[in-house]
N, C-alpha and C positions, 0 to 999 in steps of 0.2 A: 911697534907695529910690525907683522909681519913681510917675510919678504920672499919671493921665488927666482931662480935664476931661469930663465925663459929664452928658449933661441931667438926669436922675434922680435923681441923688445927687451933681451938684457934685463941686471936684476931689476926687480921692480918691488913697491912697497904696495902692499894692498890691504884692505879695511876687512875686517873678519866676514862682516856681513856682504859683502860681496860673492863669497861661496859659496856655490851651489853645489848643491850633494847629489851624488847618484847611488844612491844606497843599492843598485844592481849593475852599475857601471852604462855603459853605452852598447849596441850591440856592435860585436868585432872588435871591443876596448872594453869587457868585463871586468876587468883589474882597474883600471880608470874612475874613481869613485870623487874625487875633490876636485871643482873646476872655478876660476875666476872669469867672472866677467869682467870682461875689459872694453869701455869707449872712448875713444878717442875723438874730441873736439871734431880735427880736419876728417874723420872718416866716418860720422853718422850719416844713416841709422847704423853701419856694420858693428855688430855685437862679435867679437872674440871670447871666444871658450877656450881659456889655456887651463892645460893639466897644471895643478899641483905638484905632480907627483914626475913627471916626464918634460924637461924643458920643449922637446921638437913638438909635444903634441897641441897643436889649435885649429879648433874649428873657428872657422869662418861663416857667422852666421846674419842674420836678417830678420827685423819683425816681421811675423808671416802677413801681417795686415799691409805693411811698408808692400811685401811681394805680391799681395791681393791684397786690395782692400774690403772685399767682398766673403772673404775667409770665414768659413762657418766650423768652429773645434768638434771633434767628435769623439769621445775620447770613453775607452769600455769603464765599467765597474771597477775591473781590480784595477787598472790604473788608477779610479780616484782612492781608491783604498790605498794603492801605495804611495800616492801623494799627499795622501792626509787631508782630502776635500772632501765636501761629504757628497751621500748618494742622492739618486733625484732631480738633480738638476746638474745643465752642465754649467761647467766655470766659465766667469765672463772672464775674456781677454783683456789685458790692463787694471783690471780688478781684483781678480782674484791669482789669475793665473799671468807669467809673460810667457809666449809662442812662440819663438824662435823657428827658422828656417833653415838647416845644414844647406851651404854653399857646395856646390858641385863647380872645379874652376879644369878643364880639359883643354888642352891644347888644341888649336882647328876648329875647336867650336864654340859657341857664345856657353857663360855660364849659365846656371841652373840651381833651381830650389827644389831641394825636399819638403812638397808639401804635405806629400803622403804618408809622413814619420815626423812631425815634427817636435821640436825641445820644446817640453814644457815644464815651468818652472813653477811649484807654489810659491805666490811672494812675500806670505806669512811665515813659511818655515825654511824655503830655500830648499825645498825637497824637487828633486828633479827628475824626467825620464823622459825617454825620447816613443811619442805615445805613437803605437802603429795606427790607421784608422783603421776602424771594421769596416768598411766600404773602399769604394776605390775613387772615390769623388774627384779628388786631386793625384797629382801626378808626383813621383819623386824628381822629376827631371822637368819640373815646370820652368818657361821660360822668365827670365825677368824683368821690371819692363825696361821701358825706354828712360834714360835718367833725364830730367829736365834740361829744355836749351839755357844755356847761358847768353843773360842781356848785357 
């Protein structure tokens, strides 16, 4: 099995099929092309996207439905062309596609989702990219909600 040395969580052994590819990289991490997802029992839904390739680098991510539940994907053309979905219709979320939310974590202010660019995963091929919307429906700095009280 292989295995990555990771700043966060030290080495780790992870499952092939856990890889997700950015066959253009991330935008601002072009060279970034191999990423593991990683979840953790005590910290669902949060999705970790560690580099392969860079131990320091992980995003901090969130099902976009987990941050809206109301979430409509909207995602262009050549994006499904590079994801390998076909044209026509858009991907269903947990079907076809997983949606991820890049975490915005700032000091003095409550965190935030990128709902406006979000990861999206083919889950047949593990092809990935982080889709811009053509509109502006959502926000990249949406708020997120309030986490359930504890009984």
């Amino acid at each position: 099995m292989p295995a990555v040395q990771t700043e966060h969580f030290g080495w780790m052994e992870y499952e092939e099929d856990s890889v997700v590819e950015f066959p253009s990289g991330l935008p601002g991490f072009e060279q970034e092309r191999r990423f593991v997802a990683i979840e953790q029992h005590d910290a669902k839904p949060l999705v970790f996207l560690q580099s392969l390739a860079t131990p320091a680098l992980c995003f901090l991510t969130l099902p976009v439905l987990a941050v809206y539940p109301k979430y409509e994907l909207a995602i262009t053309g050549e994006d499904l062309q590079e994801l390998e979905l076909p044209a026509g219709r858009p991907p269903h979320i947990g079907r076809d596609v997983l949606c991820l939310a890049i975490l915005s974590l700032n000091e003095n202010r409550p965190p935030t989702a990128n709902l406006l660019a979000p990861v999206v995963v083919n889950l047949k091929t593990r092809r990935a990219l982080q889709a811009v919307r053509p509109d502006s429906a959502y926000s990249h700095q949406h708020p997120l909600p309030e986490p359930p009280a504890c009984s």
